[in-house]
Backbone as a printed PyTorch tensor [residue, N CA C, xyz], in Angstrom:
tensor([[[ -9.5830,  48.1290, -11.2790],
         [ -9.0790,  47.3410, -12.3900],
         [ -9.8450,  46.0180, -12.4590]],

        [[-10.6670,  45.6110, -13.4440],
         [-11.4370,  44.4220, -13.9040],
         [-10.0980,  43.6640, -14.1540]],

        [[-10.1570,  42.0560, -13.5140],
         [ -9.5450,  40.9220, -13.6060],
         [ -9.6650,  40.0940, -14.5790]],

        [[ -8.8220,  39.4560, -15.5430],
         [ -9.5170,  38.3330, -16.4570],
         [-10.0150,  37.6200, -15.7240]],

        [[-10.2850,  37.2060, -14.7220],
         [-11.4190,  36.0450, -14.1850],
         [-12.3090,  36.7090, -13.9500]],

        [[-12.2190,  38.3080, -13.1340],
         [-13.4850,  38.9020, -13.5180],
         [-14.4920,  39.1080, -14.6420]],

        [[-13.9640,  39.0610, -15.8800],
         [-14.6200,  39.3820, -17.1440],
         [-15.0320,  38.3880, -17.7760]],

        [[-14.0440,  37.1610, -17.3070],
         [-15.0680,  35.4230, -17.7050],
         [-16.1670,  35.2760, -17.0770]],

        [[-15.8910,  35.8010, -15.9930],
         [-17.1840,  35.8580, -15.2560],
         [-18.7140,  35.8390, -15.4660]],

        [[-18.3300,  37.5740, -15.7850],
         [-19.4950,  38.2990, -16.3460],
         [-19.7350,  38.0810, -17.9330]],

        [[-18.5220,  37.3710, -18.5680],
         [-18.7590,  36.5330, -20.0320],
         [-20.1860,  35.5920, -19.3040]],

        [[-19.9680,  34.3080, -18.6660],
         [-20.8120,  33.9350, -18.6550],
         [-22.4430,  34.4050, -17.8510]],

        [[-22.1780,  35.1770, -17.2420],
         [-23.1180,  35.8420, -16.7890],
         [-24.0580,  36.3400, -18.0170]],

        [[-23.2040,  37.3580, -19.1250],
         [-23.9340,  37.9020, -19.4750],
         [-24.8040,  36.8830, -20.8420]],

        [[-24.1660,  35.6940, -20.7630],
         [-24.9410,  34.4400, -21.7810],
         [-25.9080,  34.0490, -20.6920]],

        [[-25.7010,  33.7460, -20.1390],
         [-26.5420,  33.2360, -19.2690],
         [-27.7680,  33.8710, -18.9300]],

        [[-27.6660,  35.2680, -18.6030],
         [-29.1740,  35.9450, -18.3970],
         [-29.3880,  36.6800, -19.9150]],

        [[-28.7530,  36.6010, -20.7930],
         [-29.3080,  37.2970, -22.0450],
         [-28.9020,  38.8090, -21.7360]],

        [[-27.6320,  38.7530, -21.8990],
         [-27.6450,  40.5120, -21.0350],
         [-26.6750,  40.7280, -22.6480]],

        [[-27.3090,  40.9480, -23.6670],
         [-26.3070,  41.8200, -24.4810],
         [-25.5090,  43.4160, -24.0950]],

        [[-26.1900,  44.2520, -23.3000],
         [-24.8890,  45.2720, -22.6760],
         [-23.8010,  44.8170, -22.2750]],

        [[-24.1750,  43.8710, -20.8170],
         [-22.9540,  43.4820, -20.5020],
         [-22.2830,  42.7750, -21.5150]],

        [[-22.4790,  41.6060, -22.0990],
         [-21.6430,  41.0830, -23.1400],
         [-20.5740,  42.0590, -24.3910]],

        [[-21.2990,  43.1950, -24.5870],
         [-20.5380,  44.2660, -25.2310],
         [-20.0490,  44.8440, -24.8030]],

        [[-19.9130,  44.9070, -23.1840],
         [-19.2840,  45.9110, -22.4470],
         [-17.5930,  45.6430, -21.9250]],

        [[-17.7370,  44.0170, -22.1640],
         [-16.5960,  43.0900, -21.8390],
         [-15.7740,  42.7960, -22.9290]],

        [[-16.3470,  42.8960, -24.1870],
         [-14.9170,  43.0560, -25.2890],
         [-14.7940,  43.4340, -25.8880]],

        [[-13.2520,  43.6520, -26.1720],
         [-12.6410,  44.7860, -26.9900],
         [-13.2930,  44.9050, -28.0920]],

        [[-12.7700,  46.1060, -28.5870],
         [-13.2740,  46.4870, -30.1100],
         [-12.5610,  45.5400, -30.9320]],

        [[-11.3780,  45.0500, -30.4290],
         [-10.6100,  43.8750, -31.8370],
         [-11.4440,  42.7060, -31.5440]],

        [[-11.9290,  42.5640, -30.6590],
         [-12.9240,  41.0370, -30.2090],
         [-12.7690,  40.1280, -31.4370]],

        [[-12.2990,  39.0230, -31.1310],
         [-12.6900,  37.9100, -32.3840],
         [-12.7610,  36.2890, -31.6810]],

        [[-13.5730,  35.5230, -32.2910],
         [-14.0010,  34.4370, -32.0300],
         [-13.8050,  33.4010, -33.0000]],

        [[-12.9820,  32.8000, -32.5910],
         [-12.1410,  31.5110, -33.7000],
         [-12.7380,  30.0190, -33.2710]],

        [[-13.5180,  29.0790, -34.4160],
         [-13.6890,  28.1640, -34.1350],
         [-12.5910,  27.3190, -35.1290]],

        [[-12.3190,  26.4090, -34.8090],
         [-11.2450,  25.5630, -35.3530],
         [-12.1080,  24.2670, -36.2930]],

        [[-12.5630,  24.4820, -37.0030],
         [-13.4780,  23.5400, -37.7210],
         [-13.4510,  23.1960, -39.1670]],

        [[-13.7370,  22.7050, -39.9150],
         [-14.2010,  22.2440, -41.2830],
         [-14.7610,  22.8920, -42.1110]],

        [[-16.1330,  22.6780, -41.7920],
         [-17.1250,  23.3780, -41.8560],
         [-18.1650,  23.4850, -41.2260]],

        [[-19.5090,  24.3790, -41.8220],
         [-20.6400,  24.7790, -40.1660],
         [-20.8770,  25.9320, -40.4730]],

        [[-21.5220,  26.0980, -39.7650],
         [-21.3740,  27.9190, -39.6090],
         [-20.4500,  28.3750, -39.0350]],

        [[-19.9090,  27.7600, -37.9170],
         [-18.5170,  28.7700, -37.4930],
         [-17.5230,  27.6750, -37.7370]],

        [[-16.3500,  28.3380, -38.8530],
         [-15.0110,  27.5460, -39.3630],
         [-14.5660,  28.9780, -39.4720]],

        [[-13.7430,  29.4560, -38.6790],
         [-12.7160,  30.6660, -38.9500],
         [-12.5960,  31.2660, -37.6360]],

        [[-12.0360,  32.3470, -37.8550],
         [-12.1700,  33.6390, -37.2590],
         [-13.1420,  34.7120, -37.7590]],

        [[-14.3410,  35.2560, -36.5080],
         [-15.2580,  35.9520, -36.9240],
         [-14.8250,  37.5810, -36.1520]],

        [[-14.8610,  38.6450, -36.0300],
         [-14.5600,  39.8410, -36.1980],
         [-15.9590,  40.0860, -35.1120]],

        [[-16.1360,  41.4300, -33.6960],
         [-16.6100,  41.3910, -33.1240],
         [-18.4140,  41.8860, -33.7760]],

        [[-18.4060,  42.5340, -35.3570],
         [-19.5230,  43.1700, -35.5590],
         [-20.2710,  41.7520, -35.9110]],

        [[-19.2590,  40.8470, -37.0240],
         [-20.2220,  39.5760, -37.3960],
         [-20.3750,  38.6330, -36.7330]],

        [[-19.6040,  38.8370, -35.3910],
         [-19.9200,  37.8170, -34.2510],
         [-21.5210,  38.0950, -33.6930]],

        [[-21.7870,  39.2980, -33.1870],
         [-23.1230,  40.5270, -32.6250],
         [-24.0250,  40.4280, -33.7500]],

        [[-23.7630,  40.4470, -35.6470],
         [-25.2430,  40.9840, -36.1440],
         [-25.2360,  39.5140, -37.1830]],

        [[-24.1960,  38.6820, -36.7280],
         [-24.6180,  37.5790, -37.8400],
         [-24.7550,  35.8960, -37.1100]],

        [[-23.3820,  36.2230, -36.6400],
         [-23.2760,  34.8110, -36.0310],
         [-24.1060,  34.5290, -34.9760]],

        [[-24.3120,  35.6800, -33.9070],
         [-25.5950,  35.2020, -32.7010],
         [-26.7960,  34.5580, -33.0700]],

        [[-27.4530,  35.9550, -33.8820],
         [-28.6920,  35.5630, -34.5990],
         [-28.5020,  33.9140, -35.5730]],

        [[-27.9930,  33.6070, -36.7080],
         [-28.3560,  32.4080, -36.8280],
         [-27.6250,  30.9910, -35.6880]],

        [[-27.1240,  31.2700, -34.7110],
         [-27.1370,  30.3720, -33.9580],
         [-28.3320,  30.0090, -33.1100]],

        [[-28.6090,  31.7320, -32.2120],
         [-29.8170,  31.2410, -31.6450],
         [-30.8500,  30.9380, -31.9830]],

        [[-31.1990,  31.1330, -33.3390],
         [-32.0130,  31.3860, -34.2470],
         [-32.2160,  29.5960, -34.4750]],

        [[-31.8060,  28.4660, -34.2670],
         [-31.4870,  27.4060, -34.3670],
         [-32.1830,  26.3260, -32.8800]],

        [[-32.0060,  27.5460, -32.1480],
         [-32.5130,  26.6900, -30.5140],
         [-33.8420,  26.9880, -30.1810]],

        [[-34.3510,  25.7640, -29.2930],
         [-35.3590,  26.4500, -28.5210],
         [-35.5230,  26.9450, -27.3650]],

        [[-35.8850,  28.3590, -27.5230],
         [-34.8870,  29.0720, -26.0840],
         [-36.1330,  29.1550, -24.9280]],

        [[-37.5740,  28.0750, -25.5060],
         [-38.2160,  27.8740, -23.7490],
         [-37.8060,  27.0580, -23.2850]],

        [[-36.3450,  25.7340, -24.0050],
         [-36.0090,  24.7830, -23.2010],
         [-34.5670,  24.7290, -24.0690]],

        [[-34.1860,  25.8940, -23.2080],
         [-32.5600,  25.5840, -23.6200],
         [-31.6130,  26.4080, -22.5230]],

        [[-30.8950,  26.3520, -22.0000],
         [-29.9390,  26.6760, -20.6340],
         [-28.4920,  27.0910, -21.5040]],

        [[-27.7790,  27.8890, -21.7240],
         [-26.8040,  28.3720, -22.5310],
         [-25.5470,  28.2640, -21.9760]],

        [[-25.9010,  28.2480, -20.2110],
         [-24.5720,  27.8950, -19.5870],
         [-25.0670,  27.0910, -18.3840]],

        [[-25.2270,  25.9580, -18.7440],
         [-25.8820,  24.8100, -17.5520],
         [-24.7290,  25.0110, -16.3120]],

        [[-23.0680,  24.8800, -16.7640],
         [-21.9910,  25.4190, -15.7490],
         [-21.4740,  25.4890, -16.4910]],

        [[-20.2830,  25.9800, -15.7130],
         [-19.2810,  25.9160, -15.9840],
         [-17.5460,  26.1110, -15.0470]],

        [[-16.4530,  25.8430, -15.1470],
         [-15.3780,  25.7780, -14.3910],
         [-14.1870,  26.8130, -15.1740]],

        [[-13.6270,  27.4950, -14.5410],
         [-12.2670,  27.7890, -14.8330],
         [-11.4090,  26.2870, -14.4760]],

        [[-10.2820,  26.1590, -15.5570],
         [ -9.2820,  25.1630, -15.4770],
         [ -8.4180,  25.0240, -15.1970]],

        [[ -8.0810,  26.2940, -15.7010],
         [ -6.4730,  26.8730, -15.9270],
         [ -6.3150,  28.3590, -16.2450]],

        [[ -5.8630,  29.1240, -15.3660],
         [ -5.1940,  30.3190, -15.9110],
         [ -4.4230,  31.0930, -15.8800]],

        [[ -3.3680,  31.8580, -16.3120],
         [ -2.1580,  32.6120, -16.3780],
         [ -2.3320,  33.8650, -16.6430]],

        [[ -1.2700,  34.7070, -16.7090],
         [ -1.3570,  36.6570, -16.8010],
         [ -1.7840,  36.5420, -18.2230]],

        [[ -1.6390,  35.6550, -19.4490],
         [ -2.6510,  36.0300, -20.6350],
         [ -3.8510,  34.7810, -21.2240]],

        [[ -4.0800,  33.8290, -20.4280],
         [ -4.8280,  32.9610, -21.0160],
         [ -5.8390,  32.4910, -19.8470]],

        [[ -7.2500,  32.1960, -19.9420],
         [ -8.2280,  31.5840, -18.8100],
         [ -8.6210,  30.7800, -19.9440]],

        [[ -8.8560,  29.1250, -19.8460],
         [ -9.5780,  27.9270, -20.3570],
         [-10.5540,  28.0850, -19.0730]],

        [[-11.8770,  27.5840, -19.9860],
         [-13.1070,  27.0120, -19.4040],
         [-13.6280,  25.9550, -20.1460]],

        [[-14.4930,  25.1360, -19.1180],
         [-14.9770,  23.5860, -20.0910],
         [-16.6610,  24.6990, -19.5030]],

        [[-17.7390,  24.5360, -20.3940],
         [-18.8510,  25.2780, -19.9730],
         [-20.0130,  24.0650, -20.6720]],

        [[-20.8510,  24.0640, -19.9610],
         [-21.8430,  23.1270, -20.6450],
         [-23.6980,  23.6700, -20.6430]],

        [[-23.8480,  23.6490, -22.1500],
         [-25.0520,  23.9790, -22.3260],
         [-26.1380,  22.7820, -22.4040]],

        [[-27.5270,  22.8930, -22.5450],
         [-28.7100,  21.7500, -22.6940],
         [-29.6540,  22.3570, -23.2340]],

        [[-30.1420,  21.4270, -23.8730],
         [-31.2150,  21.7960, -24.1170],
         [-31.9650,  20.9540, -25.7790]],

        [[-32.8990,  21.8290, -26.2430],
         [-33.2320,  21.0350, -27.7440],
         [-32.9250,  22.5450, -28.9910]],

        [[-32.6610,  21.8830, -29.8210],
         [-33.2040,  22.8130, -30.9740],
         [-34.2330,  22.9880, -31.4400]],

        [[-34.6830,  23.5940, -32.5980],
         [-35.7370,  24.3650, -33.2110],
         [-36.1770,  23.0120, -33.5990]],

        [[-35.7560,  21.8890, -34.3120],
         [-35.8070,  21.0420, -34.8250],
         [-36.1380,  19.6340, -33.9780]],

        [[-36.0480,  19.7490, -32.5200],
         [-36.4980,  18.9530, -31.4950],
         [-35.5250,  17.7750, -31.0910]],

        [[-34.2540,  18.3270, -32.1000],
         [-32.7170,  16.9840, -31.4000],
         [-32.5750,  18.0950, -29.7870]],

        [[-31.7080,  16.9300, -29.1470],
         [-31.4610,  17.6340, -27.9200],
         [-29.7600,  18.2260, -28.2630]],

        [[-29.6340,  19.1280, -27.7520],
         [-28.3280,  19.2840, -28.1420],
         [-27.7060,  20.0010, -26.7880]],

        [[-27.1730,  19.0980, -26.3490],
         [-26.1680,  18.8100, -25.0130],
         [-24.9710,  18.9700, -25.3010]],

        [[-24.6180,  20.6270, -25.4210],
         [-23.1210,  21.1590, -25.9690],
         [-22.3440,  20.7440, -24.7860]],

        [[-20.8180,  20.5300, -25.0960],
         [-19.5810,  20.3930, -23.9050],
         [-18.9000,  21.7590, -24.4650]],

        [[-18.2660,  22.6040, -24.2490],
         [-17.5440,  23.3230, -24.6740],
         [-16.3720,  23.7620, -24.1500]],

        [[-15.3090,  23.9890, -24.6250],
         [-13.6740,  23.9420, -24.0730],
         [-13.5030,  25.7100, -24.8090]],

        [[-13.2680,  26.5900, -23.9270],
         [-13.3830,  28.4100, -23.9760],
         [-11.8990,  28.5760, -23.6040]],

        [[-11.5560,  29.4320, -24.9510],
         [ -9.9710,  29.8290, -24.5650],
         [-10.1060,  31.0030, -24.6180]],

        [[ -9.9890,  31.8990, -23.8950],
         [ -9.8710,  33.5260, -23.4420],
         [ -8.7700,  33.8690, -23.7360]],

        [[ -8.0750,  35.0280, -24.3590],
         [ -7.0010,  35.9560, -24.2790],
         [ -7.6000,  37.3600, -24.1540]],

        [[ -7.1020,  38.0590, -23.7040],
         [ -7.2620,  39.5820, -22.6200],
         [ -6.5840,  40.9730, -23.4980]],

        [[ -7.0380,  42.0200, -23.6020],
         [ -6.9530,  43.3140, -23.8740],
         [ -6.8880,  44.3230, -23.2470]],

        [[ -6.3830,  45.4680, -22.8470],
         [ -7.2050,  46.4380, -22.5050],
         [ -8.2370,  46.5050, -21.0590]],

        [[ -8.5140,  45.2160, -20.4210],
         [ -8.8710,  44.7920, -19.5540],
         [-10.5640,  44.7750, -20.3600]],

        [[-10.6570,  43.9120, -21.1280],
         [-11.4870,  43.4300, -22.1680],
         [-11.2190,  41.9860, -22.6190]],

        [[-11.9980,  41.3800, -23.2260],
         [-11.8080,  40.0810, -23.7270],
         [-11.8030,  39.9530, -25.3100]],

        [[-10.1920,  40.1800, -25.3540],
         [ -9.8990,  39.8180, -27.2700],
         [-10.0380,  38.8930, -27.7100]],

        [[ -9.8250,  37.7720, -27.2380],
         [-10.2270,  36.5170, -27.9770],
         [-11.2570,  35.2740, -27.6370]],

        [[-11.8540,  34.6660, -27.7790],
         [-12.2160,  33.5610, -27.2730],
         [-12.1390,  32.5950, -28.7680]],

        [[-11.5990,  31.3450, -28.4110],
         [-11.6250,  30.0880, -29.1940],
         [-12.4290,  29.2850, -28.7620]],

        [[-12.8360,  28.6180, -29.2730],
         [-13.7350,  27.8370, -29.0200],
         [-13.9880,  26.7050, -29.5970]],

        [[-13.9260,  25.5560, -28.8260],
         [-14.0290,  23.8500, -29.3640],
         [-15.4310,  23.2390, -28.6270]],

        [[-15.8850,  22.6740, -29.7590],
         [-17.1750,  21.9790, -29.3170],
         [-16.9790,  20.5540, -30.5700]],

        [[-17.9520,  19.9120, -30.0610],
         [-18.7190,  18.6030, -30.4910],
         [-19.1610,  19.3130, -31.9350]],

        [[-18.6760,  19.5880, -33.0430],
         [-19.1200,  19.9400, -34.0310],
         [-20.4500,  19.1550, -35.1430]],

        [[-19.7030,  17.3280, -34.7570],
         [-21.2340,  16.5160, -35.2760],
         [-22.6550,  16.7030, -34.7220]],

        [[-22.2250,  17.0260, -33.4830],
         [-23.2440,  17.2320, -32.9230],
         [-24.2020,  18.4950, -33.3160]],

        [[-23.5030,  19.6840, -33.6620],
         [-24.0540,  20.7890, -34.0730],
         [-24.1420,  20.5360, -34.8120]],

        [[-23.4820,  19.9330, -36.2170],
         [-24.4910,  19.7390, -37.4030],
         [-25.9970,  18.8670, -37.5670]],

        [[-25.6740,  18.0300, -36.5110],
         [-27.0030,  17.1740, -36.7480],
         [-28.4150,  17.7470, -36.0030]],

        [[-27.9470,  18.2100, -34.5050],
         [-29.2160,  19.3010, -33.8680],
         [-29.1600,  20.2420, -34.4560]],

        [[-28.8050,  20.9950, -35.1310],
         [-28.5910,  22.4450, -35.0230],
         [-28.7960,  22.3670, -36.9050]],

        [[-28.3970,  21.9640, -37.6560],
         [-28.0300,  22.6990, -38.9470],
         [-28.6620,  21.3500, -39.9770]],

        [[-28.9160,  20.2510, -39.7210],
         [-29.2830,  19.1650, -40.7340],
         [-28.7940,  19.0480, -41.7370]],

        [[-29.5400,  19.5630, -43.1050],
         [-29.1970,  19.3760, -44.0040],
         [-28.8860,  20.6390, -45.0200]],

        [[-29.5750,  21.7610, -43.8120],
         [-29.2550,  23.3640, -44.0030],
         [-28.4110,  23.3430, -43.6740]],

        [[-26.8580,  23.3010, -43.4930],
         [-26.2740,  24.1690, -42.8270],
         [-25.8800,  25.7040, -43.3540]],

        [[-26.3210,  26.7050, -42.5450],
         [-25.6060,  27.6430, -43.1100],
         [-24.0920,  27.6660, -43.0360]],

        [[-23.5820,  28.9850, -44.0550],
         [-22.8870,  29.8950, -43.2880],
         [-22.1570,  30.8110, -43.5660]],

        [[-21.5430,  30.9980, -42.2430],
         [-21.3790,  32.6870, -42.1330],
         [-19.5660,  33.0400, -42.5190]],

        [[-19.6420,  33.5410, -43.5530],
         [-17.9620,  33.7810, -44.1160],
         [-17.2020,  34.6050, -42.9860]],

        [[-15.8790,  33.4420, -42.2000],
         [-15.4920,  34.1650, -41.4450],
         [-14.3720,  35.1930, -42.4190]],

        [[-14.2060,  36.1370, -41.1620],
         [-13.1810,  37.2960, -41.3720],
         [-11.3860,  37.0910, -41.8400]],

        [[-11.6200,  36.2700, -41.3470],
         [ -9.7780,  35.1500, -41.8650],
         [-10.1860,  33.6770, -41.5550]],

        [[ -9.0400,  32.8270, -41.3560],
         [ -9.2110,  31.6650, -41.1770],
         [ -9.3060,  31.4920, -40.0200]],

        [[ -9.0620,  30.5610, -39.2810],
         [ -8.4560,  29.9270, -37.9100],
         [ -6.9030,  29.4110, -38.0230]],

        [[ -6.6770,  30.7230, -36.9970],
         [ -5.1540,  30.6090, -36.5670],
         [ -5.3790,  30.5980, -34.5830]],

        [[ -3.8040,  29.9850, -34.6420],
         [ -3.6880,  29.9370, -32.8060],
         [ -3.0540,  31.5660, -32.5520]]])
C-alpha cells in the first residue's frame, strides 16, 4: 500500500528529475489542480488532461530549464489521514532573463492511493512579471477555484 507521504514524495521526485511516467503514475484519473488567483494562466481548477497537454507546456515553456531547479526543497508541514501541506521552493530565471525564485505552499488531498488534488499558492506578481510580462496567457480552467 503506497502512503500519502509516499506519493508526495515521488510528486516531487518526479518534478524534480523530469520523470513524466512517474508523475502520471501518482494521480488519479479525477486529478485536478486549483490555483486560487485572479488572473494568469492558472486562476481555477484545471482537470488532469489540461493540466499534462496545456498547462505544463506553456509554463515550462516560459523558463530557462539550463538554469532553473523546479524543486530547490522542499518540507512536509503538516499532515493528516486526508491532507499533506508542503512549502517547496524553486530558482532559477525565465525565458525572458527575470529570476524567478518561486516559494510555493502544496495542498495534497488523496484517492485511491493516488493524488486527487493539489492546490496551490504562489507569489503570483511575481509570475506575472518573470514569467508572463505583458503576454500573459491563458489557459481556461475546467471550473473555478473552490476549497
Amino acid at each position: 500500500m503506497t502512503t500519502p507521504r509516499e506519493l508526495v514524495n515521488s510528486f516531487y521526485e518526479s518534478i524534480i528529475k523530469g520523470d513524466m511516467e512517474l508523475y502520471q503514475s501518482i494521480i488519479h484519473d479525477e486529478y485536478e489542480v486549483s490555483v486560487p488567483a485572479n488572473r494568469g494562466v492558472l486562476s481555477g481548477t484545471y482537470g488532469r488532461e489540461k493540466v499534462l497537454n496545456e498547462v505544463f507546456p506553456t509554463v515550462v515553456g516560459k523558463l530557462n530549464l539550463e538554469d532553473f531547479t523546479f524543486c530547490k526543497n522542499f518540507k512536509i508541514m503538516c499532515e493528516d489521514e486526508n491532507w499533506i501541506v508542503v512549502i517547496c521552493e524553486a530558482e532559477g530565471t525565465s525565458i525572458s532573463g527575470e529570476r524567478y525564485d518561486q516559494t510555493y505552499a502544496h495542498l495534497f488531498s488523496f484517492k485511491d492511493e493516488k493524488i486527487k488534488r493539489l492546490i496551490e499558492f504562489q507569489d503570483t506578481a511575481l509570475a506575472d512579471r518573470a514569467l508572463w510580462g505583458n503576454d500573459t496567457p491563458f489557459v481556461e480552467p475546467d471550473k473555478p477555484f473552490t476549497y
